[in-house]
C-alpha positions in Angstrom: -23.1 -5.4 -3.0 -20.1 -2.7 -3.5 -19.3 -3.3 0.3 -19.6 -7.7 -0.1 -17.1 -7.5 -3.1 -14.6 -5.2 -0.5 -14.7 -7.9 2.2 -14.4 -10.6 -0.2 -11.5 -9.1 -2.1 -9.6 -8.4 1.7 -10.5 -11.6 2.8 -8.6 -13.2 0.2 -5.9 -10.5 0.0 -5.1 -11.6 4.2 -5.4 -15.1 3.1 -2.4 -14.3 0.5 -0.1 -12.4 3.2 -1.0 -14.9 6.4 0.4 -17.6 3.9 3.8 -15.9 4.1 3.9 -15.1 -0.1 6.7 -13.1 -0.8 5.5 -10.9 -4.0 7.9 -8.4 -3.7 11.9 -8.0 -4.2 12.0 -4.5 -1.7 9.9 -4.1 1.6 9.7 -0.8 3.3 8.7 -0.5 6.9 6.1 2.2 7.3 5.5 4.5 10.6 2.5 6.5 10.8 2.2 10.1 10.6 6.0 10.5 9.6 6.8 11.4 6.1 9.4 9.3 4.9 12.0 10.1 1.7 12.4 6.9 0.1 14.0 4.9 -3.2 11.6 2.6 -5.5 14.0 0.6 -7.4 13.1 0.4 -11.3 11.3 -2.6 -12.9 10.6 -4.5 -9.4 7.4 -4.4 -7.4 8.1 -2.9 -3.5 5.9 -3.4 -0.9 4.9 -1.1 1.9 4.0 -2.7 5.0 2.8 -1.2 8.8 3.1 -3.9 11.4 0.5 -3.6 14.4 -2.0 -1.4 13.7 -4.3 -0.3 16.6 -7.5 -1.8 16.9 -9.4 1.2 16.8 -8.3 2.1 13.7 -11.0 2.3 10.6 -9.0 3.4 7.7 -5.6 4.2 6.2 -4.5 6.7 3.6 -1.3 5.9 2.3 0.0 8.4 0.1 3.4 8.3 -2.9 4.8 11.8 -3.9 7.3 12.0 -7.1 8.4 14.9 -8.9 8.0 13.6 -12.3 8.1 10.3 -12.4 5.1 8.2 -12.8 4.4 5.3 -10.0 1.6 2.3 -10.2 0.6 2.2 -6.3 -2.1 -1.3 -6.0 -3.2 -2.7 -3.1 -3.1 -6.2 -4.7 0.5 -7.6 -6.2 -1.2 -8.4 -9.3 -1.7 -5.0 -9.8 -5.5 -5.4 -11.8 -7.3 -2.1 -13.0 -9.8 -2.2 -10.5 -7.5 -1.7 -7.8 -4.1 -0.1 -9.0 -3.8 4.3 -8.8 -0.8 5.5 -11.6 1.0 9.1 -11.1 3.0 10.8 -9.8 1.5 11.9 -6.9 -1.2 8.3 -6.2 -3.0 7.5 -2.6 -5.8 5.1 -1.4 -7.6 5.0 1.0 -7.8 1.5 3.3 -10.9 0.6 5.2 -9.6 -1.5 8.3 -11.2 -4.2 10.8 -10.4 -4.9 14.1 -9.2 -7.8 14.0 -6.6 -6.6 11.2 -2.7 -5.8 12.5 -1.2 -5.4 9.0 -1.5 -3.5 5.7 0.4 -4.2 2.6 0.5 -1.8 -0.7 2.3 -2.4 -3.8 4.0 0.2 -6.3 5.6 -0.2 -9.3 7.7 2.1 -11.9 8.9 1.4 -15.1 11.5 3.9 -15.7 15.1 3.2 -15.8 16.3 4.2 -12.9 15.3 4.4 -9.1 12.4 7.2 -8.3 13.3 9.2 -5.4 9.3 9.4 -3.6 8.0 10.6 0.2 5.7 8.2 1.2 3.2 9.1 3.8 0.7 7.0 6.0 -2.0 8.3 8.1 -4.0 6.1 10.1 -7.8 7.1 11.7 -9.2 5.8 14.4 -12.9 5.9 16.0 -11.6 9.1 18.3 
């Protein structure tokens, strides 16, 4: 049931991004593996993207570090309960199917100035 509700939800969620729906004001490029020092601008939704995944892979983590300030990381732009992490220090996890070649997550701060973060993405694969 759990699992039928996760393929829905992605179904819909590469329905949104294969329509070409901007949601977001700042995109950052990610590269796997690299930690990357980065600025969230306040009051606007960025988006994270990786381009080309492998096909092998099966998840993602994708992980935002601050030092004090708190971040709202979704993997929807609506950024619903059910889906949205909050903190300074947030991650999810990402199942993946072959047939995917992009991942898209969202954050959010509300403080009044930019947050300084080091964004991380690791990708798994079957090997």
């Amino acid at each position: 049931m759990m699992v039928d509700k996760l393929f829905a939800g992605l179904l819909f969620f590469i329905t949104v991004i294969s329509n070409g729906i901007e949601w977001c004001c700042v995109k950052f490029n990610l590269k796997p593996g690299l930690p990357q020092r980065i600025q969230i601008p306040s009051n606007q939704t960025s988006s994270f993207v990786i381009d080309d995944i492998p096909s092998d892979t099966t998840f993602a983590v994708f992980q935002l570090h601050t030092q004090r300030y708190n971040l709202s990381l979704s993997s929807e732009p609506a950024f619903s309960r059910s889906v949205t992490k909050n903190g300074t220090n947030v991650g999810m996890t990402t199942l993946c199917m072959p047939s995917m070649t992009q991942l898209v997550w969202y954050v959010k701060t509300f403080v009044k100035c930019n947050v300084t973060a080091v964004a991380y993405l690791h990708l798994y694969t079957k090997n």
